[in-house]
N, C-alpha and C positions, 0 to 999 in steps of 0.2 A: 132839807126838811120838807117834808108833805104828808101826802094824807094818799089812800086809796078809799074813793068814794065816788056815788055816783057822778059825771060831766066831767070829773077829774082827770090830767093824764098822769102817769104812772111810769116807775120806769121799774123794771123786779127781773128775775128771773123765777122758774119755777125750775123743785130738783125733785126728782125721786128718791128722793130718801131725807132722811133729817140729818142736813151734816155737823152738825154738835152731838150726834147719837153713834157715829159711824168710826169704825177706823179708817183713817184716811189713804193708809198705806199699801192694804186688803181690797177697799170698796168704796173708792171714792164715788163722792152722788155724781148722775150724769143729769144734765140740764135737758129738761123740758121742752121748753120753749121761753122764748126770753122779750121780754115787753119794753120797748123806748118810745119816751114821747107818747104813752098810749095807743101805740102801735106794736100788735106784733110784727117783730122783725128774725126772730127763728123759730121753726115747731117741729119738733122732733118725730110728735106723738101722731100724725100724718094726721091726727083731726081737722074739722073745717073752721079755723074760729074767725070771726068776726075780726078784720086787720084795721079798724078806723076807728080813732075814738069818735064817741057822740058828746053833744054839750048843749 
């Protein structure tokens, strides 16, 4: 259990798509980029994001 907030770490993935919306069989969603420890740790999207949490 936690929270996503600010000082907070987080642990999530992000998907392109909603996968409770999708068939999975057809279009399964592809990840993002994927956050541990409030760290990201994969980024698909070749953006620049910020890899350290703050507190």
């Amino acid at each position: 259990m936690g929270r996503l907030s600010p000082g907070s770490f987080a642990d999530f993935v992000a998907l392109d798509r909603n996968p409770f919306a999708c068939n999975w069989m057809d279009e399964a969603p592809q990840v993002l980029f994927t956050v541990v420890n409030g760290v990201v740790r994969y980024d698909a999207t070749g953006n620049h994001i910020v890899t350290t949490a703050t507190a």
